[in-house]
C-alpha positions as CSV (number, residue, x, y, z in Angstrom):
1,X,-3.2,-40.3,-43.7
2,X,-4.2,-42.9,-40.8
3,X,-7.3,-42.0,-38.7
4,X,-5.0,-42.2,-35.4
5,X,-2.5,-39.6,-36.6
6,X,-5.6,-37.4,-38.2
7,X,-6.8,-37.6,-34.2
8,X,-3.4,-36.6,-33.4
9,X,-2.9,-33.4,-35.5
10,X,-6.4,-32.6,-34.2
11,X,-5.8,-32.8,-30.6
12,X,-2.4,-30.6,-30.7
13,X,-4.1,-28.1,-32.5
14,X,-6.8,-27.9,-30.1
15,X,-4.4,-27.8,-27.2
16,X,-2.2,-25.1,-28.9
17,X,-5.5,-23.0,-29.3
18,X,-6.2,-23.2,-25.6
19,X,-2.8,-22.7,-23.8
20,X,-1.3,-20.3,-26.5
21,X,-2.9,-17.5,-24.6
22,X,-2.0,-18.8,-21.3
23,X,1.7,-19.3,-22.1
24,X,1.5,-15.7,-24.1
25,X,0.3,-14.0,-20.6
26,X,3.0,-16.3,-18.6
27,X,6.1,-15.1,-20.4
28,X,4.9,-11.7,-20.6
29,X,4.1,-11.3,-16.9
30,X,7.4,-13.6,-15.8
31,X,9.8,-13.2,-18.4
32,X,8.6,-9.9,-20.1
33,X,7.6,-7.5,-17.1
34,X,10.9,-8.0,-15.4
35,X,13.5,-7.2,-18.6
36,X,11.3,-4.2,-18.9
37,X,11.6,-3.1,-15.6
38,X,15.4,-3.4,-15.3
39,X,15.7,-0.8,-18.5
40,X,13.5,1.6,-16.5
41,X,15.3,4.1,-13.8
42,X,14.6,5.1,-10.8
43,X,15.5,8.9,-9.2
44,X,17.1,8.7,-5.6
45,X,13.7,11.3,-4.6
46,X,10.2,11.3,-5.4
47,X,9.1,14.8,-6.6
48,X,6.3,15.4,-4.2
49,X,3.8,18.7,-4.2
50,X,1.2,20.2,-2.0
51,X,-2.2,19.3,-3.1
52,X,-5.6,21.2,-2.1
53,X,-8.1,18.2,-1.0
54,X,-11.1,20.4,-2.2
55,X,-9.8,20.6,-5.6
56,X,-8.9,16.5,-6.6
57,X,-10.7,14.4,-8.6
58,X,-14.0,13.4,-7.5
59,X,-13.1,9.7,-6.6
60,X,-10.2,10.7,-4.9
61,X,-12.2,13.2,-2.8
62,X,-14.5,10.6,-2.0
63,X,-11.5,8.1,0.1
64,X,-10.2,10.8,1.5
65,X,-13.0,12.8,3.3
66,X,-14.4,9.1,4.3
67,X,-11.0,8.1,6.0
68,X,-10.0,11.2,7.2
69,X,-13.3,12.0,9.1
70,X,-12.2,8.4,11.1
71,X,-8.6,9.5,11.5
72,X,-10.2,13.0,13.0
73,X,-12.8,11.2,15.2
74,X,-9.6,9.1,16.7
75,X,-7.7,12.4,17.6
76,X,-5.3,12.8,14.8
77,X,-4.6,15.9,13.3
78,X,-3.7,16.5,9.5
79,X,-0.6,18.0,8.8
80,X,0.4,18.0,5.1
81,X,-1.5,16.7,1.9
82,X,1.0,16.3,-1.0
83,X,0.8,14.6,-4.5
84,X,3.5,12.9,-7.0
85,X,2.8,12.0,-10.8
86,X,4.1,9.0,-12.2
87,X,4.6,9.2,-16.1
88,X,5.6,5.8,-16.8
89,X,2.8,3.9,-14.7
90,X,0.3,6.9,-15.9
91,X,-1.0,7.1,-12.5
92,X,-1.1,10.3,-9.7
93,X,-0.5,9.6,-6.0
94,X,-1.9,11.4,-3.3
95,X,-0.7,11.4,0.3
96,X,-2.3,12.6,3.2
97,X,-0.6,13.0,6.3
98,X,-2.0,12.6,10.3
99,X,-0.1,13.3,13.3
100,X,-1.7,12.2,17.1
101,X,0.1,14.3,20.0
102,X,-0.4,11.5,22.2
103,X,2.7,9.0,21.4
104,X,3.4,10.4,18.7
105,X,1.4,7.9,16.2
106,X,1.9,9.0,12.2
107,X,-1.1,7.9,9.8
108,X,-1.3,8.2,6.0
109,X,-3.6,7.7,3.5
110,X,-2.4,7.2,0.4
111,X,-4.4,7.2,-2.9
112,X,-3.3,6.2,-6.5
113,X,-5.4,7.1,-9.3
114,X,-4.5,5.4,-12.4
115,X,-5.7,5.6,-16.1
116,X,-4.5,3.1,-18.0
117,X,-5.1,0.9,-18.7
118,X,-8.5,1.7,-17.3
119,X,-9.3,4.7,-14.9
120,X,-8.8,2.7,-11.1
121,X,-8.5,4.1,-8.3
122,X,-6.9,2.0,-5.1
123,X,-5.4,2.9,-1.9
124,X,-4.7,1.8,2.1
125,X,-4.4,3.5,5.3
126,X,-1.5,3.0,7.7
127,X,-0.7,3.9,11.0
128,X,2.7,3.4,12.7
129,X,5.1,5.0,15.2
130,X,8.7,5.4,14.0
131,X,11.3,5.5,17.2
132,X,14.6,7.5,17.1
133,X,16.6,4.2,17.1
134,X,15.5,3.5,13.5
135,X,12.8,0.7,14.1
136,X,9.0,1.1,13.9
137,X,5.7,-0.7,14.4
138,X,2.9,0.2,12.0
139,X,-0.3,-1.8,11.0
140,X,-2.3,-1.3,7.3
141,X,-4.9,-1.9,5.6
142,X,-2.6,-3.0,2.5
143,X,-4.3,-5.9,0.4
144,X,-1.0,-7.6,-0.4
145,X,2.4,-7.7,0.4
146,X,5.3,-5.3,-1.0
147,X,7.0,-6.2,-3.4
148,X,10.3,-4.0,-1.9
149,X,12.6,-5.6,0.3
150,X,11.0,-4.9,4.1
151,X,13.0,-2.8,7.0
152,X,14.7,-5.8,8.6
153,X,14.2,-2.7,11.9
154,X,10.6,-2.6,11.5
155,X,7.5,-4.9,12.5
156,X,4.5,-4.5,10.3
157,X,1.4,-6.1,9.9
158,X,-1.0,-6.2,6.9
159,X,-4.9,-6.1,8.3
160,X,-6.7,-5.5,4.6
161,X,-10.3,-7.3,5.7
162,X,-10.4,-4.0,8.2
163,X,-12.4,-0.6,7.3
164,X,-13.0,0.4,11.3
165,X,-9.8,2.5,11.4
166,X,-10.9,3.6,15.1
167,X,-10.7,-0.5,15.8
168,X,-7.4,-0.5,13.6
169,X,-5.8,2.1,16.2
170,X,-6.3,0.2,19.0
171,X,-4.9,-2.6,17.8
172,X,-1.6,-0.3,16.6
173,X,-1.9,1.3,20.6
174,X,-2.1,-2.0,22.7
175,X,0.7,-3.0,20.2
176,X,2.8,-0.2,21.1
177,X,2.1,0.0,24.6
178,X,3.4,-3.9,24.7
179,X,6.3,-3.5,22.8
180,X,7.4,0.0,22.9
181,X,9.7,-0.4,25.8
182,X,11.7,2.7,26.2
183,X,12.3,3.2,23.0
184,X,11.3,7.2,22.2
185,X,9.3,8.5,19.5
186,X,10.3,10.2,16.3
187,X,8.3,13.4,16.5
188,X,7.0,14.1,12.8
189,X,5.6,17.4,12.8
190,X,3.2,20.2,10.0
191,X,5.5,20.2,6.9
192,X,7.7,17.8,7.7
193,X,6.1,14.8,5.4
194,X,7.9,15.3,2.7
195,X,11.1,15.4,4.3
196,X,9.3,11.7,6.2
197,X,8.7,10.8,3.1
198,X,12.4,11.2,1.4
199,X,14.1,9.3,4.2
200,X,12.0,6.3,4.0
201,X,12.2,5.9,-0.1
202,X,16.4,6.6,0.9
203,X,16.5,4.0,3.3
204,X,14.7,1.6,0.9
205,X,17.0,2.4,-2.3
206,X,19.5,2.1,0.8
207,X,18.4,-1.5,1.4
208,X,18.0,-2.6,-2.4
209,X,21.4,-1.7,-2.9
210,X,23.0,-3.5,-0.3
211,X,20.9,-6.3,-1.6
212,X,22.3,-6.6,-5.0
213,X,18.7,-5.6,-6.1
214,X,19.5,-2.4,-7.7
215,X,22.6,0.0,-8.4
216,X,23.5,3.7,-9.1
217,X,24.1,4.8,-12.7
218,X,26.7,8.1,-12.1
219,X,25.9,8.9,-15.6
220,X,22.5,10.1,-15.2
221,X,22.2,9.7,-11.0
222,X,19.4,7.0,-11.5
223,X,19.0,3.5,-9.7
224,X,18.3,0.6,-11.7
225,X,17.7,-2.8,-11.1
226,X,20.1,-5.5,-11.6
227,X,18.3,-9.0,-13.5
228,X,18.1,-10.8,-9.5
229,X,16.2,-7.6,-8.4
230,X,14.3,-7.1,-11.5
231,X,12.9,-10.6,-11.7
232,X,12.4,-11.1,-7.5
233,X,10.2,-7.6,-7.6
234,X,8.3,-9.1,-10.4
235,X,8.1,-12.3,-9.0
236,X,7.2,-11.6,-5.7
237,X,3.6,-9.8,-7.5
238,X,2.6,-13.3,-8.9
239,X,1.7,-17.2,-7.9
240,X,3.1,-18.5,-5.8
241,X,5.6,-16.0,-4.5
242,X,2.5,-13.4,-3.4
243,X,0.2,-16.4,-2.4
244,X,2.8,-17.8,0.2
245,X,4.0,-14.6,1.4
246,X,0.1,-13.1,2.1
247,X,-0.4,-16.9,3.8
248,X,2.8,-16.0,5.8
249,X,1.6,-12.3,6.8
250,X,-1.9,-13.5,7.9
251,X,-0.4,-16.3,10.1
252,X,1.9,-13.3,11.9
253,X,-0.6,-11.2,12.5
254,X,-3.2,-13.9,13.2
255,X,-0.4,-14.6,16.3
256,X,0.3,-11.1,17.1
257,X,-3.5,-10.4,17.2
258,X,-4.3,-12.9,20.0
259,X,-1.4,-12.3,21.9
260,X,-2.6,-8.9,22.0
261,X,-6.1,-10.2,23.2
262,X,-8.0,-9.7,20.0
263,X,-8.9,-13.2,19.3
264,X,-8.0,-14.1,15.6
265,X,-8.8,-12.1,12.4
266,X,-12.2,-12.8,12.0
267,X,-13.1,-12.0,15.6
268,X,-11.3,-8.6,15.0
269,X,-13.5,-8.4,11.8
270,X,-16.8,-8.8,14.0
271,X,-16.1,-6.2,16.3
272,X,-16.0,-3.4,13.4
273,X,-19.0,-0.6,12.6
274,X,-21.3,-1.4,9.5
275,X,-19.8,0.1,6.4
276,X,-22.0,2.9,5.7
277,X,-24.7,3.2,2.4
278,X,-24.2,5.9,0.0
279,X,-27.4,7.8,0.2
280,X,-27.6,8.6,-3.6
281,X,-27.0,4.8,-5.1
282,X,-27.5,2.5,-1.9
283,X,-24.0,0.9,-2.9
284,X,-21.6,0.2,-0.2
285,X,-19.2,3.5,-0.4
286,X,-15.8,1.9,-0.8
287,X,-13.0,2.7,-3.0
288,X,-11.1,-0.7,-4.0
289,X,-8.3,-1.1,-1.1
290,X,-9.3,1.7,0.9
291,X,-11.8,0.9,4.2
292,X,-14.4,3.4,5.1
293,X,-17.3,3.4,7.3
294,X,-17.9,7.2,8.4
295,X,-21.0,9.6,7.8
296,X,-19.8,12.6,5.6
297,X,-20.7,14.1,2.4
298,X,-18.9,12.8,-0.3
299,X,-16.8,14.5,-3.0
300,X,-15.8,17.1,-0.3
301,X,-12.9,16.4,2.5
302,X,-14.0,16.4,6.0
303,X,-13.4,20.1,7.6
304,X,-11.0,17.8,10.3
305,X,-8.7,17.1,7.2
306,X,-7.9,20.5,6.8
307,X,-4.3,21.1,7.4
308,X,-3.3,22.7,10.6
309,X,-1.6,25.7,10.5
């Protein structure tokens, strides 16, 4: 055999050897992830259960007596604390409802704990107002973009390099107070976040329908998703779909932010509180996706995050 094709054979091999794995992870996460997620229903509800904040997993505890001790110090109010098990993705959400009397403001924190393939825990914070003509304005700490189709009703903006909720409030308020016009409030009251809750995941299947993303099954009364909705969900999670649409959501709320008389993102980023030291390790207390800056014990909830009767 010549010398040059000898180099030959060795050179493919060698470039088999490195991309193999690369290609292997590319048609699993493109190809792959999407055919499996068309096979798997979806129920029209999301079976959602009270949950005792004293009594969740330590982690979990952590996030939400750190955010909710903010949300308290900014007037809100808890009003219901409830939890939904996913079995396929392994992972338990939790949801804890705020309420502010003045305008009407609804927060959330909402925690996912997963196990596999590793024990994680992530989570955001949002704060919106929902008006009784169907739109809304809401702004969240929410590292990167849904994947779901968007309310075309509703203006939202992602601010994930923000842990000061109290600063993230004002920016929601002087958004609100701008833009609001008469547009009225919908009032969201104690046990009524479930029912919240059902309505919005409705009004998404809703949209995703409509779409040509997903359709009903009337054999088992399950959504699935059709192969365009299957493979844009997917696709919308990976390069360069999620890079150009988190490009696209920082330049909005880079705009709305100095209209608003913030400055840009990084001056909003200056004007927040030190994150606060965990006196035990000295590490930053943060859970990944979830901001929190506030001085309370952790592994117990804040006695403002009690629900109110």
């Amino acid at each position: 055999m010549r010398r040059e094709t000898q180099e030959a054979i060795f050179f493919l091999a060698l470039l088999t050897v490195i991309l193999f794995p690369i290609a292997r992870r590319h048609v699993r996460d493109y190809l792959i992830r999407p055919l499996r997620l068309r096979r798997e229903g979806m129920d029209g509800t999301v079976d959602y259960v009270p949950f005792d904040p004293a009594e969740v997993p330590e982690p979990v505890a952590r996030a939400l007596a750190l955010a909710a001790h903010q949300l308290a110090s900014c007037g809100f109010r808890a009003i219901d604390h409830l939890m939904s098990r996913t079995v396929v993705a392994d992972a338990t959400t939790y949801l804890s409802g705020w309420y502010h009397d003045d305008g009407g403001d609804i927060a959330s924190i909402m925690i996912i704990g997963f196990e596999r393939p590793r024990p994680l825990t992530v989570g955001l914070v949002s704060i919106g107002r929902d008006f009784t003509d169907g739109s809304s304005i809401a702004v969240s700490t929410e590292r990167f973009p849904r994947p779901i189709l968007p309310d075309p009703r509703g203006r939202h903006i992602r601010l994930p390099e923000i842990w000061d909720l109290a600063l993230l409030w004002e920016v929601h308020r002087r958004w609100v107070q701008r833009d609001a016009g008469e547009r009225d409030a919908q009032v969201t009251g104690r046990g009524q976040l479930r029912e919240y809750i059902v309505r919005d995941n409705w009004a998404s299947l809703t949209r995703m329908v409509a779409a040509g993303w997903c359709w009903l099954n009337p054999q088992d009364a399950r959504y699935y998703y059709t192969i365009r909705g299957a493979f844009l969900t997917i696709w919308r999670q990976l390069w360069p779909l999620r890079q150009w649409r988190d490009r696209r959501d920082r330049r909005e709320a880079e705009q709305l932010l100095r209209s608003l008389g913030f400055g840009g993102i990084d001056d909003l980023i200056r004007r927040q509180r030190p994150i606060i030291h965990d006196e035990a390790g000295g590490a930053s207390v943060r859970i990944r996706g979830l901001p929190v800056s506030a001085p309370v014990p952790v592994g117990a909830i804040a006695p403002e995050a009690k629900r109110v009767e």
